[in-house]
N, C-alpha and C positions, 0 to 999 in steps of 0.2 A: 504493500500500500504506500510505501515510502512517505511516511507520517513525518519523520523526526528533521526537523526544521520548520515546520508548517504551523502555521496561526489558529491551530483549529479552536475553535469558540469553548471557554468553560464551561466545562460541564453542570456547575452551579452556577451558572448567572441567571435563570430563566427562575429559579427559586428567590436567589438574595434580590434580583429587581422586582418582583412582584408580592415577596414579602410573608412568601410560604416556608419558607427555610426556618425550621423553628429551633433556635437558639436558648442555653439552658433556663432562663427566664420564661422563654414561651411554652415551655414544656409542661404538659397538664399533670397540675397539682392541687392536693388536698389537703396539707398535711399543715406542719408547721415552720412558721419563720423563725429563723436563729439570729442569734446577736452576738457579739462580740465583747466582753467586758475588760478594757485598758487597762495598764497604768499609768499613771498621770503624771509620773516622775521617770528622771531619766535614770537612775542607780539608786537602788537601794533593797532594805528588807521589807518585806510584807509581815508587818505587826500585827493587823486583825481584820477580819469581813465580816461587818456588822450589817442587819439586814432590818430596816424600817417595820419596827412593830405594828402600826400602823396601817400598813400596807399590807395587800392580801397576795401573798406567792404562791400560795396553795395550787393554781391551775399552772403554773409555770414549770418547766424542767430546767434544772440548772445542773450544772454541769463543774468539776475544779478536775485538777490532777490527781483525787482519788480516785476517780473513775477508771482511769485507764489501768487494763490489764496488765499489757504486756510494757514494752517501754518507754517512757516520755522523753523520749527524744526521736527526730525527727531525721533520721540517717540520708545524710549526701556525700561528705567527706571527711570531716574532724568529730563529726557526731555531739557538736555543740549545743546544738539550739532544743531546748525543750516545744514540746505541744502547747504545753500552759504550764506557767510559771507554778513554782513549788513554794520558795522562802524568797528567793532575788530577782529583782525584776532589771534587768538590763537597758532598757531603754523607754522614750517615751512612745506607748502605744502598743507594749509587748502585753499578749491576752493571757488573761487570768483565770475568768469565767466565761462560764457559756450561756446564752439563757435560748428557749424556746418557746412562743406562744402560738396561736394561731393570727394573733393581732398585734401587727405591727407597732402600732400605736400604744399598746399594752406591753410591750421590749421596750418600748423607749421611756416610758413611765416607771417601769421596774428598775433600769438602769439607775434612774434619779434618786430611788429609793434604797442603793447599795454603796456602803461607805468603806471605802478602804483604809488604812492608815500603813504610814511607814514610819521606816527609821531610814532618814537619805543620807545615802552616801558619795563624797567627791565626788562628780562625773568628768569623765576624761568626752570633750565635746567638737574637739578639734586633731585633726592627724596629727598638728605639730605638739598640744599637748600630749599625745599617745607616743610620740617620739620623745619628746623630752620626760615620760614617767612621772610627770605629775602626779599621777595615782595609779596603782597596779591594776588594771581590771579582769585581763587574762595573762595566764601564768605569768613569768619572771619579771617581762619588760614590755608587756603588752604587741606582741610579736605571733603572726598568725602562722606565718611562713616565711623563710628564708630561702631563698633562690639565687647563685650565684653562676656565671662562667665567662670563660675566658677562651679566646683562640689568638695564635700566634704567638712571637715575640715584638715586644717593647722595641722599637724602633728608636733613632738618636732625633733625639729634638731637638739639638742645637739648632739648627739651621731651618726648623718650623715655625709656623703661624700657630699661635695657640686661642680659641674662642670657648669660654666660659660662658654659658645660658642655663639658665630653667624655666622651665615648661610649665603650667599648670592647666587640668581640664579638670569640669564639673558634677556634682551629680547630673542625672538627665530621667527624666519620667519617662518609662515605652510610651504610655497613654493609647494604646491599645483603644480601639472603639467598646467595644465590651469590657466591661469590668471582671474583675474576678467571681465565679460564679459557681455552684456548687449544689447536686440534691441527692440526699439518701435516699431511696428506697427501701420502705423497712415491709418484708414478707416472709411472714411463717419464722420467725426470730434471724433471719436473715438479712444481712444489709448490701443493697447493689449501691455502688455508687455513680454517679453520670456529671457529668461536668465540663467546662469549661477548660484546657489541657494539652500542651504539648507533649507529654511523657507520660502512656499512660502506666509504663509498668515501675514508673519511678514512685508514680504515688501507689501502685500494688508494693513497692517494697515499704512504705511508709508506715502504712497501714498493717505491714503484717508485723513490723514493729510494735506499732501502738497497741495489736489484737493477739499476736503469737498465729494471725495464719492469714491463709489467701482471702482476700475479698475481690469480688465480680468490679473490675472497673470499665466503665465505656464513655467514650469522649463524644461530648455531643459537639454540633456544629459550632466554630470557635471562631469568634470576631475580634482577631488580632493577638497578638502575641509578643513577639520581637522579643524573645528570651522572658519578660517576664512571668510565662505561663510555664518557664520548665521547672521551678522549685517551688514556686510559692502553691501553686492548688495542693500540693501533699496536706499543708498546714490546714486548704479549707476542707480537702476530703476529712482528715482525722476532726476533723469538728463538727461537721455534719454530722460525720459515723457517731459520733459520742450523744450527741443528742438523737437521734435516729434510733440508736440503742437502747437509751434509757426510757426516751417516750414511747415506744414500740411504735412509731408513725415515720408519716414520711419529713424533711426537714427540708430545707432550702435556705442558704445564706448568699445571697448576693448583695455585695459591698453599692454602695453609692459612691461618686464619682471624686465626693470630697475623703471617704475614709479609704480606697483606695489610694491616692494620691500619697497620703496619710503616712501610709502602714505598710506599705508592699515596698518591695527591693527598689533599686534605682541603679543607675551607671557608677561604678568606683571612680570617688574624685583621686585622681592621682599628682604625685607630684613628680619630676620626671630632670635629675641635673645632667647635665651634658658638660662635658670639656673634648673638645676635637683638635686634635693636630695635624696640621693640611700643608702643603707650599704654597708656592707662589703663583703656580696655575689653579689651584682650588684641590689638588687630590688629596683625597683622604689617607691619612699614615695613618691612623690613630684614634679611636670613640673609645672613653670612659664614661658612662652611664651609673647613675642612682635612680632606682625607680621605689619609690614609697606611694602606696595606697591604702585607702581609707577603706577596711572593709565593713564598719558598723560596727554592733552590737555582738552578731552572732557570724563566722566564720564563711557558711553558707558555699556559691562556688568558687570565692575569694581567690585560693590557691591554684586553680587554674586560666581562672582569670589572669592571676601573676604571669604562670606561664606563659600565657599567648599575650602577654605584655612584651616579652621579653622577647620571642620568638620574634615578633615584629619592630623591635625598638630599634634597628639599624639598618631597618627596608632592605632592600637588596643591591645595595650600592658595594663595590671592591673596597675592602679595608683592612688593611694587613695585620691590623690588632685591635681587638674587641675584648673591652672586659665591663660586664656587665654585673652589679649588685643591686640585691631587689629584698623589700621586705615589706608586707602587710601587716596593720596594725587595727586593734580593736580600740572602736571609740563607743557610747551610749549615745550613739543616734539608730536609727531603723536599718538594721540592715541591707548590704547591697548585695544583688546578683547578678544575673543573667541580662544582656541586653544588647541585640543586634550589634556586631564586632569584636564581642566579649573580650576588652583589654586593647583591641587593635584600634581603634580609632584614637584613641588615649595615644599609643605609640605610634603610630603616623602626624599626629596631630608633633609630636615634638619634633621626630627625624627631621620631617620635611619642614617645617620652619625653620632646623638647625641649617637645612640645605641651603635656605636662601638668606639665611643668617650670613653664613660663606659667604655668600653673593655679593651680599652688600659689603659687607667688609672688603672685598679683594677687588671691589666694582668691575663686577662682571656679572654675566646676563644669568641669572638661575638655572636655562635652558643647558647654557655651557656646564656652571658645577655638577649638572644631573648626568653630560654626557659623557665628561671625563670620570665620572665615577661609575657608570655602568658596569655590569659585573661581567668576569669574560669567564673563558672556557677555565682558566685557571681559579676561580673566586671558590671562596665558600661564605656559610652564613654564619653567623654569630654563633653557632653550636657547631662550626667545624662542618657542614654536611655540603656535597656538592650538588646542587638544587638544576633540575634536568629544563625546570623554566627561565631557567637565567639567558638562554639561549636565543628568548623570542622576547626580553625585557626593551631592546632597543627597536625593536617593531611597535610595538603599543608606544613608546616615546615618541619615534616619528612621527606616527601619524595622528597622535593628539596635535603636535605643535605643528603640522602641515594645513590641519582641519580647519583648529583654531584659530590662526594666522596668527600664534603668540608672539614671533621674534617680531617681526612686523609692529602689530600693535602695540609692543611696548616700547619699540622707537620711536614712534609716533604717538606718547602720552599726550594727552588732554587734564586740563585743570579737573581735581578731584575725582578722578578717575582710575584705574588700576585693572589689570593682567596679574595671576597667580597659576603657579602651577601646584600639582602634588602629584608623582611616580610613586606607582603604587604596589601590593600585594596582599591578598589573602590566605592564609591555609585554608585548605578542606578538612574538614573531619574531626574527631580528637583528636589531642594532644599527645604526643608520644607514644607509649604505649596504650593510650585510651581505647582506639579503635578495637583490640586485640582483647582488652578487659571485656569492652562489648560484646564480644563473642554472637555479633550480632546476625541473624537468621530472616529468612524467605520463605514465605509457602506461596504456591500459586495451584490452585485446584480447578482442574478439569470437570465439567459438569456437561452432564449428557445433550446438553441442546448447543453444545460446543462453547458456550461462554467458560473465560478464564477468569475466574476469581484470584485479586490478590488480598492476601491474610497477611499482614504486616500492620506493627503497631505505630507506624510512622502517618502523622496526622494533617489535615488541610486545615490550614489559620487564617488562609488567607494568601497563600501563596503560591497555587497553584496546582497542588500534590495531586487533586483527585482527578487533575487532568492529564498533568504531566507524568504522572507514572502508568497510568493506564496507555498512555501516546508512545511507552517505550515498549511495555508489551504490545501492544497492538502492532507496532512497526515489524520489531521482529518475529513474530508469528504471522506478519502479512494479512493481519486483521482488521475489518473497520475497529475503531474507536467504542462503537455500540456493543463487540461481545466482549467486550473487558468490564468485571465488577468490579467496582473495589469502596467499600462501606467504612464509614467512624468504626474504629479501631475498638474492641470489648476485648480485654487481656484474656479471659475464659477460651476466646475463640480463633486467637491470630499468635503469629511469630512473632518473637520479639528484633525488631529488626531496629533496636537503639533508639534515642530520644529524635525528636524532630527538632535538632539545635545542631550548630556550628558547621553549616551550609555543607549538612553531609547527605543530606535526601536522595538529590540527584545522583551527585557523585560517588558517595557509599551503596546505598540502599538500591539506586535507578543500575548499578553494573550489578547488583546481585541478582537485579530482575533478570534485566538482560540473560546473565549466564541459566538462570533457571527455567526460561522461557525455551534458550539454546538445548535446554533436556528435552522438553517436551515435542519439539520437532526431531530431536534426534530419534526422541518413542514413538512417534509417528512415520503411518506409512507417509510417500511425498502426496502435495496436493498443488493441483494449481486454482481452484478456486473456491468459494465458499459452500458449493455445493459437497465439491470433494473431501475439504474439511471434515465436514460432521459426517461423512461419511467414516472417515480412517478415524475419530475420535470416536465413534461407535465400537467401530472395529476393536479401537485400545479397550476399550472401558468393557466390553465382552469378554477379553480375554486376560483384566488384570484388573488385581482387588483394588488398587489402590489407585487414586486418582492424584494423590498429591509430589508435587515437586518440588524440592527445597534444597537451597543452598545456603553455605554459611559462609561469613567473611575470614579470609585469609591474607594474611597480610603479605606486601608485595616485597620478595628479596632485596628490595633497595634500598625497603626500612629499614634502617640499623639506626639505634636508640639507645643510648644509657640512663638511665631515669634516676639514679644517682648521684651519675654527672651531670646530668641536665645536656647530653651533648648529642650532635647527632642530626639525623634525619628528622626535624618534628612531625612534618605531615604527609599522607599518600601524595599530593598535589598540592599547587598553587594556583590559583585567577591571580590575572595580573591587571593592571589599569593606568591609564594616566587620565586624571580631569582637571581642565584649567576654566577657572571661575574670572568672570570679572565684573568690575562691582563699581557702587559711583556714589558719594557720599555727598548729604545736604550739607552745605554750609551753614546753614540757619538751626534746621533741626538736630545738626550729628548723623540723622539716621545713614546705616551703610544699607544699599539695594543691591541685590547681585542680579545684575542686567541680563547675561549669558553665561552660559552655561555649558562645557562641551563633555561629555561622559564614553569615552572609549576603553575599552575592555576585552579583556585576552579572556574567554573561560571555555576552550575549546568547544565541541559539540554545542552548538544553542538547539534546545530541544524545541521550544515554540518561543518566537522571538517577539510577537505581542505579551507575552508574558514574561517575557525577561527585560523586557523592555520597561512595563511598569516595574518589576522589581527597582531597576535603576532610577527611573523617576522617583519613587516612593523613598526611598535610601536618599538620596541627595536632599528630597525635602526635611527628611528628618537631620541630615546633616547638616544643612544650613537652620533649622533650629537650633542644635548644635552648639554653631560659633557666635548666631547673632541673637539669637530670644530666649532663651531656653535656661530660667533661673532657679534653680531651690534654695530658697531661703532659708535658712534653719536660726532659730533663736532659741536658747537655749537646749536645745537637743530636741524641737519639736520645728517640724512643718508648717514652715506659717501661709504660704500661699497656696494652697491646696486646694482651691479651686479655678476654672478656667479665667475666670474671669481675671486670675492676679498671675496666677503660669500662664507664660505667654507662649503663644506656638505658632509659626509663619499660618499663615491663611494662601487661599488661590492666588490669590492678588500679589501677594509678597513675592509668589517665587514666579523664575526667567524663564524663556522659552529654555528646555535642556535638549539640547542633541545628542543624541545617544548613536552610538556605534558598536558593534564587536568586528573583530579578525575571526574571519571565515575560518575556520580547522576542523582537521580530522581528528584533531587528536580528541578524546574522552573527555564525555562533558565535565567541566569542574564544579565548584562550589560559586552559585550566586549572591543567596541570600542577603548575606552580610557587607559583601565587599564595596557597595555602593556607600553605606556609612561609615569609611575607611579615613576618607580626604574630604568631601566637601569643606571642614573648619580649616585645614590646611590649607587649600588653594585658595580660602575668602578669605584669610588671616593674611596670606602673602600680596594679595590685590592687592588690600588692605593697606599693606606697609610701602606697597608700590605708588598707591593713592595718593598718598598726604604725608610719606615720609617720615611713619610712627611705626617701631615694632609691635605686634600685641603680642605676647608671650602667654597668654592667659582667656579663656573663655568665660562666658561668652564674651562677646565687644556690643555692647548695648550703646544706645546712644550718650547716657550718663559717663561711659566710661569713654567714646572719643573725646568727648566736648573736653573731658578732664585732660587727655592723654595730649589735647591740640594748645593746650591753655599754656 
């Protein structure tokens, strides 16, 4: 059928435009609403819960940490974070209690009517006091993880250029259209759970914590994500489940848009120092790196976020000595996780500012320090590995600055005005050894009227999956689009084929298809057309019990990894990209507008390029959120704008026509997802400083902070 490239129309859009698509909110219920009970302090002990005499709880279910069975804690990686707090409450908004009613309005009057009391203690409320141990909060030195490495020999600096900078980026909200959302079903003393959910066997491991066993989970239709839905629904499954259990009914907790905002994970503000030593043409001899992040309260996926901080904090530019140190730190504010580029936009956001840091120092063109530093057949990366896309890094460079007419345009500046670049890359998949942890699996079942089901617990948010993986089977069995099934993921019912995070769908998941599809033609007699098919699938299914097909991931011999050392090959693959932004600032107001926009990108195979297309639009919009609007406040260890109306987020109007490109290739489709939110704040930060002749070192660049920075 020769599918794979083709724009074929999403298979949900005939649902989400006409508003039949029913999301975990619209799902029919009877049961009860759940509520959430806070703390109101940032550190301290839980002294008493006094319950308003007054007041009638009698119809309510409440819920604390005696309830749970098995363990109150919520397993990802350090095994830090409890369900609900026991004696110490960590941060402002970490839950305590549960309550359930069938009237909303009667949760929030019971709420009023529940007094906690502490005994508070020092809160560490800032990275730099978590650095400088102001107050111990987690173990020694308040130190979450420690990451270091190193490649090459120290070169002789006499005769170098040395450039001292740091970097700073910020919290950032997914803000996801749907909020976090959540329902138990309780039958026959049994609990199914259905939710809102990137991962659904991560909340089946959560839960079998909390319970000591398996519970039934199924992801219902899920309106957006961008990593905040891979950790945090564990937290609302195990809260439904508890209330769900004790009322023997059904629950439902869906956050509104202000406790959201509130309460759930955010982007790790990081802090990021650079010292580079280069000559007199721009080449790089030399990056010594400190990267310090803020990961909250509780641990969360902190430490690999590190990781892929680190992984990316020297892009792919030649540099004959890299030494990199890195440490995350607990503070009492809300934890941070998951969130489109997980760490790499933070590390692009410095490299490439440090790039044209160079630039300007040595006054030369940005263009020039990017191309004297491209990586040749001799390079490796910052963990010593020799990277097989290094190959094709100067292709996506050309033909961004060909497209864009970047050399051009910035000879020819205009009053307030500016040209940025940012050369780029993303890994695919997990981190190191991750993939292989995964042990991640496929089924695809043959069913008698010839349709191909696939059973995988890899889920659509938003992004395409229900289309795009069926598009791969379909191709390679030579099928319409119409006999490939593939349904919201029920852990009871599918393969676990790893979380739907760190743009490994395609890439990981979409070649496992492929190879397990390549079985099923191998079991097949040949056909050439759709009659013949179900013909020879008759013929299979006559003559063998078994209908199902599966393949498991196996890692490719050119992984080589020390997890140890931190050294190595980190990922199967890389998407590469270059995007140059340019931008034109009010004289009056401050405000920065990014006028154009140019988005080129290396991710071999495009499988459907109206959808990888919006992927990249949609990434650039939240990237230029990013650099220019995009604030959390935090005052005292709480959230203070948390709602829309005070977090600011680019609207239609704000953002530029974006022209979007890929490089045609054969080779294997890479990872999307993420890599559009990689550079946008990079290449507006460099216009930026191209503009009006102001470094910004620091996100976002609101209009308060030009007006300052021009003054």
């Amino acid at each position: 059928m020769g599918l794979i490239g083709k724009s074929l129309k999403r298979v949900d859009a005939s649902s989400k435009a006409d508003g039949s698509l029913k999301y975990t909110d619209d799902l029919e219920f009877n049961g009860r609403h759940g509520l959430v009970v806070r703390s109101q302090i940032a550190y301290g002990k839980i002294t008493s819960i006094k319950y308003e005499d007054k007041f009638d709880f009698s119809d309510f279910t409440i819920v604390d940490y005696r309830d749970i069975d098995g363990e109150n804690v919520n397993p990802i990686l350090m095994d830090d974070q409890p369900f609900l707090a026991q004696n110490i409450v960590r941060f402002i908004g970490e839950p305590i209690l549960l309550l359930a009613h069938k009237s909303k309005k009667a949760l929030n009057e019971a709420q009023q009517n529940i007094y906690i009391e502490y005994e508070e203690f020092e809160a560490i409320l800032t990275l730099e006091d978590s650095q400088d141990v102001k107050n111990v909060i987690f173990g020694d030195d308040n130190v979450y993880k420690t990451i270091n490495t190193q490649k090459g020999e120290e070169p002789n600096y006499s005769e170098l250029n040395v450039l001292e900078k740091t970097y700073y980026t910020p919290h950032q909200e997914q803000l996801y259209l749907e909020p976090q959302s959540m329902i138990a079903r309780y039958s026959n003393e049994k609990v199914k759970i259905i939710g809102s959910m990137q991962c659904p066997f991560y909340v089946e491991s959560a839960l079998e914590s909390l319970t000591g066993q398996k519970i039934e989970i199924e992801q219902a239709p899920t309106g957006g994500a961008f990593g905040g839905k891979e950790d945090y629904p564990s937290l609302m499954a195990a809260y439904v489940y508890l209330l769900s259990k004790k009322s023997k009914q059904d629950v439902k907790i869906v956050y509104d848009r202000v406790e959201d905002i509130a309460f759930t994970t955010k982007r790790h503000p990081t802090k990021m120092k650079f010292k580079s030593h280069f000559d007199s043409y721009g080449k790089l001899h030399s990056l010594n790196i400190d990267i310090s992040i803020d990961g909250g309260a509780y641990s969360t996926l902190t430490p690999v976020v590190q990781a892929r901080t680190i992984l990316h904090i020297a892009g792919f530019y030649d540099c004959e000595f890299i030494k990199v140190t890195s440490n995350s730190y607990a503070t009492n504010t809300p934890p941070n996780g998951a969130f489109r580029g997980f760490g790499a936009p933070q590390a692009i956001f410095a490299i490439e500012r440090h790039m044209d840091d160079i630039a300007r120092r040595l006054d030369v063109s940005p263009s020039k320090i990017r191309e004297i530093n491209l990586p040749t057949a001799d390079s490796t990366s910052v963990t010593n590995a020799k990277i097989d896309e290094y190959k094709r890094v100067k292709n996506i460079f050309n033909l961004a600055r060909e497209k864009s007419d970047f050399d051009k345009k910035r000879l020819d500046k205009r009053q307030n005005r500016g040209i940025g670049m940012a050369l780029f890359m993303h890994g695919g998949g997990f981190t190191g050894i991750g993939e292989t942890f995964l042990d991640s699996e496929v089924w695809l079942d043959l069913h008698k009227s010839g349709e191909v089901e696939i059973k995988i617990s890899s889920v659509e948010m938003g992004q395409g999956a229900l289309t795009v993986l069926p598009q791969i089977v379909a191709d390679t069995l030579n099928l319409p689009l119409s006999m490939i099934i593939y349904k919201n993921p029920n852990t009871f019912n599918v393969a676990n084929s790893g979380p739907t995070v760190a743009s490994r769908t395609v890439m990981i998941v979409g070649e496992l298809l492929i190879q397990t599809a390549k079985k099923i033609l191998n079991a097949l007699d040949k056909y050439e057309n759709i009659q013949e098919y179900k013909e020879v699938v008759s013929k299979y299914l006559n003559a063998n019990s078994s209908k199902r097909f599966t393949s498991k991931y196996k890692k490719p011999s050119y992984i080589k990894w020390d997890e140890d050392k931190f050294y190595g090959n980190g990922y199967d693959g890389y998407s590469l990209a270059c995007y140059i932004a340019e931008v034109e600032v009010d004289p009056i107001t401050y405000q920065v507008k990014v006028t154009d926009f140019y988005a080129y990108q290396d991710v071999g195979k495009v499988i459907n390029p109206t959808l990888a297309q919006g992927q990249v639009e949609g990434g650039v919009a939240q990237g230029i959120g990013f650099a220019l609007y995009e604030r959390v406040v935090m005052e005292s260890g709480k959230i203070k704008n948390s709602h829309l109306t005070d977090y600011v987020i680019p609207m239609a109007s704000d953002l530029p026509k974006i022209e979007v490109g890929f490089i045609q290739s054969d080779e294997k489709a890479k990872g999307l997802g993420e890599l559009p939110m990689n550079a946008p704040a990079a290449a507006i930060a460099n216009a930026l400083a191209n503009a009006i002749d102001v470094e910004f070192d620091t996100i976002p660049i609101t209009p308060e902070i030009v007006e300052q920075r021009c003054r």
